[in-house]
Backbone as CSV, one residue per row, in Angstrom:
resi,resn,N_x,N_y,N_z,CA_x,CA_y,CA_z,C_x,C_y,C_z
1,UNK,0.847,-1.195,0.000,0.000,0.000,0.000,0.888,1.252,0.000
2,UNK,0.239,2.222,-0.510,1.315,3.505,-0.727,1.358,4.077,0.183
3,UNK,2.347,4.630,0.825,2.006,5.699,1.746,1.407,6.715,1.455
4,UNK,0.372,7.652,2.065,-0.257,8.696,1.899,0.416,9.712,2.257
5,UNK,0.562,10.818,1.613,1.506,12.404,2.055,0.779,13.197,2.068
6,UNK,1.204,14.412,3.153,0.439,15.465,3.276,1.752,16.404,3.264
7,UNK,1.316,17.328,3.586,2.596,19.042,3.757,1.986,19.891,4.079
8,UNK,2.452,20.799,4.454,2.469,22.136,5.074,3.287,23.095,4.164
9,UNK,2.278,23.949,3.046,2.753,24.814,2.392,2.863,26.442,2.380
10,UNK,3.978,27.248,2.189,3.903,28.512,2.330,4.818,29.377,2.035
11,UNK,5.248,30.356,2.560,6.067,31.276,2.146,6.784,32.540,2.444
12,UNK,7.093,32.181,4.083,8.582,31.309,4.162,7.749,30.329,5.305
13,UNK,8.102,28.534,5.267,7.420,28.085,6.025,8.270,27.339,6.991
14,UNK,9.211,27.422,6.928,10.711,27.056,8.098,10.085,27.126,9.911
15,UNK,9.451,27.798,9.658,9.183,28.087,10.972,7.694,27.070,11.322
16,UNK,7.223,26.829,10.624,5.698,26.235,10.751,6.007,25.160,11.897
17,UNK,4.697,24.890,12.886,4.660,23.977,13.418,3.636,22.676,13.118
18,UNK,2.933,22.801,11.738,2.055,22.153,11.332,3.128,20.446,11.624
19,UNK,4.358,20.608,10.469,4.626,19.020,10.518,4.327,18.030,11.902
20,UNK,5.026,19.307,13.281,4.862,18.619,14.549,3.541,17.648,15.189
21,UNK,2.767,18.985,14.939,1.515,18.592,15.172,0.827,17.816,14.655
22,UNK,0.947,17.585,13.203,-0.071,16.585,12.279,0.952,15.214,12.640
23,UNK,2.431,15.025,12.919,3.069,14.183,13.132,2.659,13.312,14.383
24,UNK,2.204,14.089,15.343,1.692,13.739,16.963,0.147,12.632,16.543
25,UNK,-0.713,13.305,15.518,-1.728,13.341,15.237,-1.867,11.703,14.699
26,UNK,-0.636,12.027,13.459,-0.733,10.549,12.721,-0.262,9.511,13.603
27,UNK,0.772,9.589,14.579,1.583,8.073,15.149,-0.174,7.976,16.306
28,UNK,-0.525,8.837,16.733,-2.165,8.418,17.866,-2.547,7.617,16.890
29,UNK,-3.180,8.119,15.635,-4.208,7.445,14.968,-3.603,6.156,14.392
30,UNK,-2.556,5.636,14.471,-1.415,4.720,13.639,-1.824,4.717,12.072
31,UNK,-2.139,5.883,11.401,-1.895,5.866,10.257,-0.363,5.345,9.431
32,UNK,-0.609,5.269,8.375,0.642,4.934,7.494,0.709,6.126,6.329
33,UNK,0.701,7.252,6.981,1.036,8.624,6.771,2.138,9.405,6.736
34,UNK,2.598,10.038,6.001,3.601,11.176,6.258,3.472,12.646,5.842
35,UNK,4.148,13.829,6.629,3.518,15.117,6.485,4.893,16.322,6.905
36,UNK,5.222,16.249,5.732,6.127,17.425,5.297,6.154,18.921,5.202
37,UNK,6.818,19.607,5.110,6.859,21.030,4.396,7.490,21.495,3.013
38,UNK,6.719,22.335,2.597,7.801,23.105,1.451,7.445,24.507,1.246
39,UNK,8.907,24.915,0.563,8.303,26.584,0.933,7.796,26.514,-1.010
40,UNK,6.582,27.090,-1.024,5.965,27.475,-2.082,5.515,28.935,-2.298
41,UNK,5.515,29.698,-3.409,5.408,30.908,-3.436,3.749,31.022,-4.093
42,UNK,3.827,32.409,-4.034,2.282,32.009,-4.736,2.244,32.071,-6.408
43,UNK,3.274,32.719,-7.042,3.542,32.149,-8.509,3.948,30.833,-8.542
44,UNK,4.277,30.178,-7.557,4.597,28.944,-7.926,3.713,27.606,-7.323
45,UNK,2.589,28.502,-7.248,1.385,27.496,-6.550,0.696,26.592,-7.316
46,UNK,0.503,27.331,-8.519,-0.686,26.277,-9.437,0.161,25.184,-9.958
47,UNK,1.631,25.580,-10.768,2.438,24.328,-11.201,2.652,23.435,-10.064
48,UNK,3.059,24.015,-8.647,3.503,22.659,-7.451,2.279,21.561,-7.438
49,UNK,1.151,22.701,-7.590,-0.507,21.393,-7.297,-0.054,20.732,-8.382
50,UNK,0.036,21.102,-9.643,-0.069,20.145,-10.861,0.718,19.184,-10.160
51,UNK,1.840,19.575,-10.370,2.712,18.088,-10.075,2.790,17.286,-9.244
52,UNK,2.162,17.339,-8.535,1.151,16.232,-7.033,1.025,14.998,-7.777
53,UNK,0.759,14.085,-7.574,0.511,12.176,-7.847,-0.380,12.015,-7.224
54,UNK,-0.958,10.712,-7.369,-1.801,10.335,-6.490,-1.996,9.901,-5.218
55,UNK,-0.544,9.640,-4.450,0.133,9.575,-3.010,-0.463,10.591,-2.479
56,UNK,-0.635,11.720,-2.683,-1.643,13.049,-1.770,-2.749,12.940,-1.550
57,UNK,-2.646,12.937,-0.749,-4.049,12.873,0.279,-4.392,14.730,0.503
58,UNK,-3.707,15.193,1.141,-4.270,16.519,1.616,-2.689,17.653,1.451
59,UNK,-3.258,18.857,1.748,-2.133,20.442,1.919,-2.910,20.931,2.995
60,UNK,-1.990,21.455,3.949,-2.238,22.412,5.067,-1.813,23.980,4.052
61,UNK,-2.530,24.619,3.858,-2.027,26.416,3.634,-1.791,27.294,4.091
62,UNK,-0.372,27.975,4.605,-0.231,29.296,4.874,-0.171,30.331,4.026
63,UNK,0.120,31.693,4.913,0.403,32.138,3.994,1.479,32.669,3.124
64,UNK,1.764,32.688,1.580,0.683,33.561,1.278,-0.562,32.907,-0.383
65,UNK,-1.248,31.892,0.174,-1.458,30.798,-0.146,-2.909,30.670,-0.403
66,UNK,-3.613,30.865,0.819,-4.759,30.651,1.236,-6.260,31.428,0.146
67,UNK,-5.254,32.204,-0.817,-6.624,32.289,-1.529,-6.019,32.290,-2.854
68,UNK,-4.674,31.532,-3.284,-4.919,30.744,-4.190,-4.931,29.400,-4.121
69,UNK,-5.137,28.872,-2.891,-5.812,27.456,-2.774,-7.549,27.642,-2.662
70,UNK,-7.931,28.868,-2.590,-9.364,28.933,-2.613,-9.669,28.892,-3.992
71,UNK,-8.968,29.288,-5.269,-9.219,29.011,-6.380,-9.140,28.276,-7.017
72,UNK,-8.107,27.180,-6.483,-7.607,26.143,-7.067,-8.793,24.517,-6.457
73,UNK,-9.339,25.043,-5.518,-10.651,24.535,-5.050,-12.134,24.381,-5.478
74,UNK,-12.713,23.307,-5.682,-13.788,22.786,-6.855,-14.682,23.046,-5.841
75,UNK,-15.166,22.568,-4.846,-15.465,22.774,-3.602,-15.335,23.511,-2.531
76,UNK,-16.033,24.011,-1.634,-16.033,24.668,-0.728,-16.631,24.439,0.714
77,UNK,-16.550,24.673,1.711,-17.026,24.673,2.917,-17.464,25.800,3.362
78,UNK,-18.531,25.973,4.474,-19.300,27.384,4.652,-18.307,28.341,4.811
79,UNK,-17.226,28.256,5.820,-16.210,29.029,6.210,-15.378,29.229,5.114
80,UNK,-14.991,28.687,4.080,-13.914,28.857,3.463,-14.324,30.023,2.517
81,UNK,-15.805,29.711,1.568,-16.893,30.545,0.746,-17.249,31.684,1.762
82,UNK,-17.269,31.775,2.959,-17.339,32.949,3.433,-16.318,34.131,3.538
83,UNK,-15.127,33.895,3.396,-14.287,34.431,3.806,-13.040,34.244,2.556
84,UNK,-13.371,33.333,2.109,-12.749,33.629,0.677,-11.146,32.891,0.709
85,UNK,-11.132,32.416,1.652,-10.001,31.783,2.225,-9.785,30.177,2.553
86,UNK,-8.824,29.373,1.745,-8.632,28.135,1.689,-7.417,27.611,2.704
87,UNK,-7.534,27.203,4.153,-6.148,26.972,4.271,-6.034,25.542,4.641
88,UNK,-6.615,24.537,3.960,-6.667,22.938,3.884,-7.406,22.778,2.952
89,UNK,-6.770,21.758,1.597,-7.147,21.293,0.400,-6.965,19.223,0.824
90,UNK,-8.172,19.365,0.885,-8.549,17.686,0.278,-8.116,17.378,-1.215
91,UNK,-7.204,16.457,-1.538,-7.220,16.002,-2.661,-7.684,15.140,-3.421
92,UNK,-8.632,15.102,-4.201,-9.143,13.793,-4.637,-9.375,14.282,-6.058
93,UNK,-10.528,13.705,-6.851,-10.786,14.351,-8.497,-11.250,15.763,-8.775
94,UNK,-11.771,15.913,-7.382,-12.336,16.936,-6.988,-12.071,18.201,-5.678
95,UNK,-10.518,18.467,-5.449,-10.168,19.372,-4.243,-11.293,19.726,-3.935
96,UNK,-11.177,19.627,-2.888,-11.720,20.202,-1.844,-11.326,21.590,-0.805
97,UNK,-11.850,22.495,-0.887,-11.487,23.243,0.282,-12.056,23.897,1.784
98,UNK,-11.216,23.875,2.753,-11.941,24.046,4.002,-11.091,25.437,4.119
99,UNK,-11.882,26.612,5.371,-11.423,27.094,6.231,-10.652,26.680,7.861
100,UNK,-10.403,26.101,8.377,-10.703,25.527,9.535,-10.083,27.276,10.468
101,UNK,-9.293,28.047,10.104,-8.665,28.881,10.755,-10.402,29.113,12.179
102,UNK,-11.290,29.585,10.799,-12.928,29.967,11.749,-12.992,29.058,12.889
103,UNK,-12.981,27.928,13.015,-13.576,26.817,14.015,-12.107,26.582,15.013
104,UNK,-11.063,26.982,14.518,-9.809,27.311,15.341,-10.069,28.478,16.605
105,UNK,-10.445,29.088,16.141,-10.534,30.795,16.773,-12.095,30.415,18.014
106,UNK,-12.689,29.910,16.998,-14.072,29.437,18.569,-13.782,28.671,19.326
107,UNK,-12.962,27.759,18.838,-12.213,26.424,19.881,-11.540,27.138,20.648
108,UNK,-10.544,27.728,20.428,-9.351,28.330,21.684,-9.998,29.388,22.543
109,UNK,-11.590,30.078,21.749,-12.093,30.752,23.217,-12.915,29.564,23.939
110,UNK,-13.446,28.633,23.026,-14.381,27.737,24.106,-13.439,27.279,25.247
111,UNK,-12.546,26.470,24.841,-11.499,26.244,25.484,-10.979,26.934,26.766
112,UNK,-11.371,28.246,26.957,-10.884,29.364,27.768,-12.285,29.836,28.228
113,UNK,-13.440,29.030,27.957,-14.560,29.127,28.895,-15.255,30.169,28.199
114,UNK,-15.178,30.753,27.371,-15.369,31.872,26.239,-16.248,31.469,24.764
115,UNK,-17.855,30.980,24.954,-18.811,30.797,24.119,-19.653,31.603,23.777
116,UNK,-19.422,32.967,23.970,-20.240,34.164,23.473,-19.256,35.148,24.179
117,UNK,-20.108,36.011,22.714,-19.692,37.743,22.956,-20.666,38.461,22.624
118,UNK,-21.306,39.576,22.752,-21.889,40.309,21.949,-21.806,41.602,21.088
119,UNK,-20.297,41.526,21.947,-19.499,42.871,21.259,-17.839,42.318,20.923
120,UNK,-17.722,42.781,19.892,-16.567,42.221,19.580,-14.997,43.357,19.004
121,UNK,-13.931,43.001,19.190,-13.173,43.659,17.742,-11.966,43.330,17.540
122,UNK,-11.669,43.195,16.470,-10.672,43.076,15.526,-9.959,44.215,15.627
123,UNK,-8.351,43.387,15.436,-7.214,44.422,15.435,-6.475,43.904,14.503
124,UNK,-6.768,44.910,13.179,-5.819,44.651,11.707,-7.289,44.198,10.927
125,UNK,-6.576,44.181,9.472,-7.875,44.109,8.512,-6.551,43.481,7.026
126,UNK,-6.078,42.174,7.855,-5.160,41.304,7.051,-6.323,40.273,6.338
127,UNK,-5.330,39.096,5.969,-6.448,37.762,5.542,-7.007,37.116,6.484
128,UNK,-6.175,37.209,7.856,-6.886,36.404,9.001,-7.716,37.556,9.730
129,UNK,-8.670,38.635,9.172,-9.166,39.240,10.287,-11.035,38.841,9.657
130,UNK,-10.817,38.022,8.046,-12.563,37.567,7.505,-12.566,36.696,8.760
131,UNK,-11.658,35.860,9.160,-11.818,34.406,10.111,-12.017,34.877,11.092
132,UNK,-11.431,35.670,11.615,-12.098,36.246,12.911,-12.996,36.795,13.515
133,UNK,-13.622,37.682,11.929,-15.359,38.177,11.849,-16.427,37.207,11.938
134,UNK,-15.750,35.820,11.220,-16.852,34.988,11.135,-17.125,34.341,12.165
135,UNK,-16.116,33.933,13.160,-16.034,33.234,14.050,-16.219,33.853,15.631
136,UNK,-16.513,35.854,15.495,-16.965,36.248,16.498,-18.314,35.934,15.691
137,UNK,-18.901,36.777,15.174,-19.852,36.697,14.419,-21.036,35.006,14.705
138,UNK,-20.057,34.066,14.686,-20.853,32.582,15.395,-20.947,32.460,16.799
139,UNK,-19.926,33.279,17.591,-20.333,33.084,18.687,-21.276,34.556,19.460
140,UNK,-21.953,34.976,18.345,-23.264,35.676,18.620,-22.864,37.271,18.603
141,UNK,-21.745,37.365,18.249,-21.370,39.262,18.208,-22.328,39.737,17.337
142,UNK,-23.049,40.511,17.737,-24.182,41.605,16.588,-23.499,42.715,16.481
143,UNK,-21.891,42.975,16.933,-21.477,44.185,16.903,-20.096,44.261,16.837
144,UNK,-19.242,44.677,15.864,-18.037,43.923,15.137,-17.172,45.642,15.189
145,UNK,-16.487,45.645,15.878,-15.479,47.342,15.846,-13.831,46.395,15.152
146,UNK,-13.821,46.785,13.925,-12.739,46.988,13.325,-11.670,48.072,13.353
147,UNK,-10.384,47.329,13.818,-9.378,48.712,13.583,-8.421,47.900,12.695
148,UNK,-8.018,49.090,11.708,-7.409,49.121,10.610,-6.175,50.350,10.409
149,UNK,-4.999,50.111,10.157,-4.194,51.061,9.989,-4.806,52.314,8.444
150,UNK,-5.274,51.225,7.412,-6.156,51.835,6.352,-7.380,51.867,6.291
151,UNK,-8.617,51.707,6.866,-9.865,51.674,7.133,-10.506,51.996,5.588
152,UNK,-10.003,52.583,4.777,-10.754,52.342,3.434,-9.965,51.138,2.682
153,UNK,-9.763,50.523,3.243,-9.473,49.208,2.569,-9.849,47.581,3.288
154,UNK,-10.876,48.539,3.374,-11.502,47.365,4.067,-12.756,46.402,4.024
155,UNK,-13.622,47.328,2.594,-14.550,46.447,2.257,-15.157,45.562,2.411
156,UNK,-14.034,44.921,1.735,-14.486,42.870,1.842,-15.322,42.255,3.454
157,UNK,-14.470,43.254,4.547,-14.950,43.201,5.709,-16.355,43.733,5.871
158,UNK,-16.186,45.086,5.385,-18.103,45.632,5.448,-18.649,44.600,4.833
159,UNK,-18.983,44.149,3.397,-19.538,43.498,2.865,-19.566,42.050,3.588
160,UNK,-18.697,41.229,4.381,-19.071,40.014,4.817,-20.000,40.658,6.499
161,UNK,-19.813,41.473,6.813,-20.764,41.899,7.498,-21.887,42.208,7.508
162,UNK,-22.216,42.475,6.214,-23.950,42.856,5.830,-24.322,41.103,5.568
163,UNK,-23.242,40.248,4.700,-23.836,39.266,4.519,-24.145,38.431,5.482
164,UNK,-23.537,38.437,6.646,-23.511,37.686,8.105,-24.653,38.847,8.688
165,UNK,-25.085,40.024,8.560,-26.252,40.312,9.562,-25.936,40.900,10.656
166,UNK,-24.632,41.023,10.780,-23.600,42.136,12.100,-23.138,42.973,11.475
167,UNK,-23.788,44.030,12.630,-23.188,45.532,12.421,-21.042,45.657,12.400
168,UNK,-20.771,45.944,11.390,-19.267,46.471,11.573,-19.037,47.790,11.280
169,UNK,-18.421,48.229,12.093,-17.420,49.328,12.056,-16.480,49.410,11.842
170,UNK,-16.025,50.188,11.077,-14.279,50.528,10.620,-13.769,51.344,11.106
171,UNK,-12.406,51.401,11.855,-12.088,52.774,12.516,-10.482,52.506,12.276
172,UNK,-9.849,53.653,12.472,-8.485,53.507,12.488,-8.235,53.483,13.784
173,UNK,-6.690,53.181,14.360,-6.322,53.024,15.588,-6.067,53.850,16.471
174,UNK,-6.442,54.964,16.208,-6.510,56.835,16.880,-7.573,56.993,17.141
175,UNK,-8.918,56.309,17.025,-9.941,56.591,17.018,-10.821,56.156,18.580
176,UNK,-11.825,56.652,18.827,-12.362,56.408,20.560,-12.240,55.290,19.869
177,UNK,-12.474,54.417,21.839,-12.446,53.445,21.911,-13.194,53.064,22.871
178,UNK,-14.486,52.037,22.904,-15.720,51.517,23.510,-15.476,50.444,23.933
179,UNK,-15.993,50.004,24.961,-15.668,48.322,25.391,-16.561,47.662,24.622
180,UNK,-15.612,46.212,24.925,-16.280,45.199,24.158,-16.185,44.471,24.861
181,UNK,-16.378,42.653,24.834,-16.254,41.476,25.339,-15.202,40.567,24.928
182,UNK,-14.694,40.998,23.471,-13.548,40.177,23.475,-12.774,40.618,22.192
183,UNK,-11.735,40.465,22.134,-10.659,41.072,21.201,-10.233,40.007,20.524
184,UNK,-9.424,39.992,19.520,-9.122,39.261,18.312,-7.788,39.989,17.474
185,UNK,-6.384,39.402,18.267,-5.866,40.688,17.496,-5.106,39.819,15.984
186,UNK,-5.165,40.302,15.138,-4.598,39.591,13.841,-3.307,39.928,13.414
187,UNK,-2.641,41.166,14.508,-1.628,41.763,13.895,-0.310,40.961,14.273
188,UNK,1.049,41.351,13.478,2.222,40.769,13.609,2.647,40.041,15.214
189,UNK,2.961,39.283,15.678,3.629,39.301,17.150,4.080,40.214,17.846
190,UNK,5.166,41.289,16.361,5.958,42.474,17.447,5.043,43.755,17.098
191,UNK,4.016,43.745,16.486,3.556,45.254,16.137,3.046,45.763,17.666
192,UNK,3.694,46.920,17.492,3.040,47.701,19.088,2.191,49.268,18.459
193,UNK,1.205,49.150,19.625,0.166,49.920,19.265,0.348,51.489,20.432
194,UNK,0.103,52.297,20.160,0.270,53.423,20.315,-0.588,53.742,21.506
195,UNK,-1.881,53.179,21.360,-2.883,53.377,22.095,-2.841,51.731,23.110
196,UNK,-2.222,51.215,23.360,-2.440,49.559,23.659,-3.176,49.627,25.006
197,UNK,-2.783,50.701,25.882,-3.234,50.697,27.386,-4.901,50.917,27.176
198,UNK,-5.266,51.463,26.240,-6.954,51.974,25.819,-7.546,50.166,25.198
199,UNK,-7.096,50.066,24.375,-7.086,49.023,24.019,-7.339,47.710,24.694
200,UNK,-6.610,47.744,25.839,-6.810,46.278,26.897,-7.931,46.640,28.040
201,UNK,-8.338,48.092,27.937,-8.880,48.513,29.496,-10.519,48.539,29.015
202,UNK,-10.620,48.398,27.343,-12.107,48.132,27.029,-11.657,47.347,26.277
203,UNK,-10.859,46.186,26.052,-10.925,44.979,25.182,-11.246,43.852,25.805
204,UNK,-11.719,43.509,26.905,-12.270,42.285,27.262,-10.697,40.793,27.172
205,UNK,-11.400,40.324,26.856,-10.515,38.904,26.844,-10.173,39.010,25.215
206,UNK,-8.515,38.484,25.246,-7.566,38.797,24.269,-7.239,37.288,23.757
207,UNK,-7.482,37.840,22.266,-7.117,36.162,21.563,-5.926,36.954,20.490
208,UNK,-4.773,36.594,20.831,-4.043,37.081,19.769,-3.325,36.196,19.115
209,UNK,-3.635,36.228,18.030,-3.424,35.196,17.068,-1.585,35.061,16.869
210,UNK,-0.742,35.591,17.057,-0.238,35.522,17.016,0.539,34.652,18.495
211,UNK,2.206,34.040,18.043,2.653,33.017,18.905,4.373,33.360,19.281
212,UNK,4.311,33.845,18.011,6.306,33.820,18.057,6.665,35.360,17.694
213,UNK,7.274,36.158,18.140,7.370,35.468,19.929,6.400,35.752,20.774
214,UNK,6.313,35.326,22.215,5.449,34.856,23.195,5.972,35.750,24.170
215,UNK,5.393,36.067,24.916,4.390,37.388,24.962,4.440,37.843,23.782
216,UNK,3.335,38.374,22.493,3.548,39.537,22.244,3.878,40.979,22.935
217,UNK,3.899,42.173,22.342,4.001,43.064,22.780,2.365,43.644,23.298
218,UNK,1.485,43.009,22.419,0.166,43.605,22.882,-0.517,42.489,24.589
219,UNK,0.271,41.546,24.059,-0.209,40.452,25.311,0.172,41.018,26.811
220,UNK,1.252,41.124,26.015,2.105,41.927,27.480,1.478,43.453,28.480
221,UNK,0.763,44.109,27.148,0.126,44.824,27.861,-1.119,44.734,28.113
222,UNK,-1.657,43.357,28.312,-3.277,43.149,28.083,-3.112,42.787,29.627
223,UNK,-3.716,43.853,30.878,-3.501,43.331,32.396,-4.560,43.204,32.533
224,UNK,-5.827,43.782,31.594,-7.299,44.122,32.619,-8.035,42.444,32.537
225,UNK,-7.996,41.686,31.767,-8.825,40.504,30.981,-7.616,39.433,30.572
226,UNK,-8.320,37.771,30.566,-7.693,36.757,30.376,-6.577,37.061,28.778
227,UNK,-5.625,36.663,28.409,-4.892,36.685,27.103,-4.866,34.814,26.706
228,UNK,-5.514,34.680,25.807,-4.759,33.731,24.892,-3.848,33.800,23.610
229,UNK,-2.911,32.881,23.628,-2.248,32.983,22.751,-2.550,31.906,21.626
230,UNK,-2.023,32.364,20.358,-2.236,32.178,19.261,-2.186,30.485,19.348
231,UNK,-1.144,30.315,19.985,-0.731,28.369,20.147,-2.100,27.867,19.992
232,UNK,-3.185,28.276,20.986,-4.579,27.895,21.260,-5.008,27.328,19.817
233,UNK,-5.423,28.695,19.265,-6.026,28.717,17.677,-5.364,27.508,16.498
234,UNK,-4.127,27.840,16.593,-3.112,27.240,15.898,-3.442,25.014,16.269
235,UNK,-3.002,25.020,17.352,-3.795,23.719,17.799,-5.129,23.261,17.304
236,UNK,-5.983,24.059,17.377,-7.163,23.600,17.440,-7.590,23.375,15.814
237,UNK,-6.888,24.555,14.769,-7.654,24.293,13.719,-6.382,23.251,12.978
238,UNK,-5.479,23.236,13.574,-4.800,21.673,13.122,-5.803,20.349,13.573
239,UNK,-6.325,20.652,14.816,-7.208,19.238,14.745,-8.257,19.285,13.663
240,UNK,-8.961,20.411,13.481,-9.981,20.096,12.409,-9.549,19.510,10.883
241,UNK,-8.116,20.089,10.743,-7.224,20.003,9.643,-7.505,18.255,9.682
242,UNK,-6.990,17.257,10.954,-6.675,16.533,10.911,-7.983,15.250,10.338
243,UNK,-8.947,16.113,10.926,-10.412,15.611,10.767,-10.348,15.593,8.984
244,UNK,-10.875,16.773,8.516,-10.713,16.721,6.893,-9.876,15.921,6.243
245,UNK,-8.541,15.379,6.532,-7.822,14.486,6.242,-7.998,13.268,6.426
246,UNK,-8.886,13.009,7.344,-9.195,11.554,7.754,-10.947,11.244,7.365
247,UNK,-11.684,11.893,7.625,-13.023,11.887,7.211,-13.625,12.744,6.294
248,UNK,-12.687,13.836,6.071,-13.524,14.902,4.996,-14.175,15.751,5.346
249,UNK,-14.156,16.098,6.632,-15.484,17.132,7.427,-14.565,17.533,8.480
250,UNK,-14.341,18.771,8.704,-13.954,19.434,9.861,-14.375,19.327,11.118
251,UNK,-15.944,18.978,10.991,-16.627,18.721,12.112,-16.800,17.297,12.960
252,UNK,-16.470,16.731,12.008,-16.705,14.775,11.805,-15.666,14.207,12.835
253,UNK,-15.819,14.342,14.081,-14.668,14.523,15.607,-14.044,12.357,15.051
254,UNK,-12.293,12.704,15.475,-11.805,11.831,15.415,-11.698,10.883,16.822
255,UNK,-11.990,9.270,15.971,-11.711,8.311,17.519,-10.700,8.625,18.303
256,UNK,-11.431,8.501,19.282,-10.487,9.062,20.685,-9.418,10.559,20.161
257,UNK,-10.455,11.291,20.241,-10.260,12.705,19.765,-9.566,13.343,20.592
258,UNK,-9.522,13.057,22.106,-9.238,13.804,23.096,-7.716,12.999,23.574
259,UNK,-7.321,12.042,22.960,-5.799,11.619,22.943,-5.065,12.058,21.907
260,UNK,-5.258,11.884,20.328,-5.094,12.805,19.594,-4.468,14.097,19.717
261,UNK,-5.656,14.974,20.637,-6.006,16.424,21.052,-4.193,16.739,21.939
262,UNK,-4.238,15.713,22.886,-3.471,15.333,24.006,-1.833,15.881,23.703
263,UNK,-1.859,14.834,22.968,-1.179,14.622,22.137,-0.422,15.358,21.575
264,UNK,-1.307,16.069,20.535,-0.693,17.590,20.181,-0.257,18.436,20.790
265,UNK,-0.904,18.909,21.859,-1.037,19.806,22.842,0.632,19.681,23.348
266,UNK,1.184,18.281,23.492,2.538,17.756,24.313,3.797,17.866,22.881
267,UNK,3.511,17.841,21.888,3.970,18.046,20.646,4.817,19.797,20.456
268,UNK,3.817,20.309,20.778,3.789,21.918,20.941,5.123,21.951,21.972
269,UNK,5.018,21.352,23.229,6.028,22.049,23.968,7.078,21.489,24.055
270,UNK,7.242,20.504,22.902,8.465,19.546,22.830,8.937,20.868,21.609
271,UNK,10.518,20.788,21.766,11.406,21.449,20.571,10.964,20.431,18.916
272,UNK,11.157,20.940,18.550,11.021,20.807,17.153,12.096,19.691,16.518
273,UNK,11.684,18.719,15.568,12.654,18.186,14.899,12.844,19.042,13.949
274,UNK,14.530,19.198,13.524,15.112,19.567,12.426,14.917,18.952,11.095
């Protein structure tokens, strides 16, 4: 029987912790799997898919990737068509594409006891800030405060907001600032914010997507409310990753899910193979 391959693609992806994690994932499940990296650019995305075999099973996507694996995708999932963003391709006659980043971002607040908001906001208006609209947005935000260094470039965000039925706002990062219930920051690890002390004292509980390095600079100043870090997110939508790879459904929970889960979790704080 062939072995089945997966990877972790992107640009620059040296740093990724996907192999670790999907590696933890496969020896639980005793698949006869393997799951690599390569750095791929995004001109050099559509020829790398071509030249795939039939040994592929699945691609994990970073970035800068994720929405030309949304094109290169026959299929779609609610999250992925919402947000326009592919970052796991099923391979078969027919790719497939998922979001999982969305169901990442609700996991690491459920996880942290955190199943609703009703006020929400985003910090940055990158590719990961649709996933973060959608995924406050599911856990019941009717009220979405965007900050953006460019606030007219931000559209795509208004518009998935009228289509989701939540009010958004666009503001730049000089602008008042209202409490909310929970924050979502999308920006770099080291970007520091001008206003950060305003920021944490009406931002509620802090999910900052970011990991490396640890503390961010915004984490560091988040004293008023709980901080999670990005690891959370990052974990969690690797398990869904792992799900789509094995059943095809993000949602479709794997046997003994919570060793798996375990698993990973112990993966993370082990150093890295070279």
């Amino acid at each position: 029987m062939t072995t089945r391959r997966l990877a972790v693609w992107g640009d620059p992806i040296a740093h990724s912790k996907s192999p670790t994690l999907h590696g933890a994932a496969i020896r639980v499940l005793g698949l006869d799997w393997e799951y690599g990296r390569r750095e791929v650019d995004a001109d050099g995305f559509s020829a790398a898919l071509r030249g795939l075999d039939d040994s592929w099973r699945g691609l994990s996507l970073t970035m800068p990737l994720k929405e030309q694996a949304f094109r290169a995708a026959q299929t779609h999932d609610r999250h992925a068509e919402l947000t326009g963003a592919v970052n796991t391709l099923l391979l078969n006659a027919a790719p497939s594409g998922f979001n999982t980043d969305v169901g990442g971002i609700i996991d690491a607040f459920a996880e942290n006891e955190v199943t609703g908001a009703a006020r929400a906001r985003i910090l940055g208006a990158g590719a990961t800030a649709a996933s973060a609209l959608v995924a406050v947005a599911e856990m019941g935000a009717h009220s979405i405060d965007v900050r953006a260094r460019r606030p007219e470039r931000t559209q795509t965000l208004r518009a998935l907001g009228e289509r989701l039925g939540v009010e958004v706002t666009v503001c730049g990062f000089a602008d008042q600032i209202g409490p909310v219930d929970v924050t979502v920051a999308t920006l770099p690890g080291g970007a520091v914010l001008e206003r950060t002390a305003a920021f944490a004292e009406h931002g509620g509980i802090l999910l900052d997507v970011a990991y490396a390095p640890w503390p961010s600079a915004l984490a560091e100043a988040w004293t008023t409310e709980h901080v999670i870090s990005g690891v959370a997110m990052l974990l969690h939508q690797a398990v869904r990753q792992v799900r789509v790879f094995v059943h095809g459904d993000p949602v479709d929970e794997l046997d003994d899910e919570a060793t798996v889960l375990a698993a990973m979790r112990t993966a993370l704080r082990e150093p890295a193979p070279s």
